[in-house]
Phi, psi and omega in degrees: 000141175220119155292151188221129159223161181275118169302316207265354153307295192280146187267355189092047177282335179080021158325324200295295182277003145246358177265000156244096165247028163239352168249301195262158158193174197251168170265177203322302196265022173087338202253159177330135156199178179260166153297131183329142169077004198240332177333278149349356192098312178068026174069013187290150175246038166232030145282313178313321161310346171257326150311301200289309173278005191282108174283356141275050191353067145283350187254108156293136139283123129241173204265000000 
């Protein structure tokens, strides 16, 4: 799995980082970003749910 997420997209609401918070948290300025080492998922099955819930699909899953 490769996470994708667009910068130039995301608004900061931080859905990401609360429905995945062991893959996603935000940066300085608020906005999405993944956890070190995590870029893969890290095998959580509430990424796809974060993807699914981002109100700007900002966030891509591919397999």
């Amino acid at each position: 799995m490769r996470i994708e997420i667009a910068k130039d997209v995301c608004i900061g609401a931080g859905q990401c980082a609360l429905t995945a918070p062991g893959v996603f948290t935000q940066d300085d300025d608020g906005f999405s970003e993944l956890l070190p080492g995590r870029e893969d998922g890290a095998g959580d099955p509430l990424v796809r749910e974060a993807e699914r819930v981002c109100p700007v699909q900002a966030i891509t899953v591919h397999d």
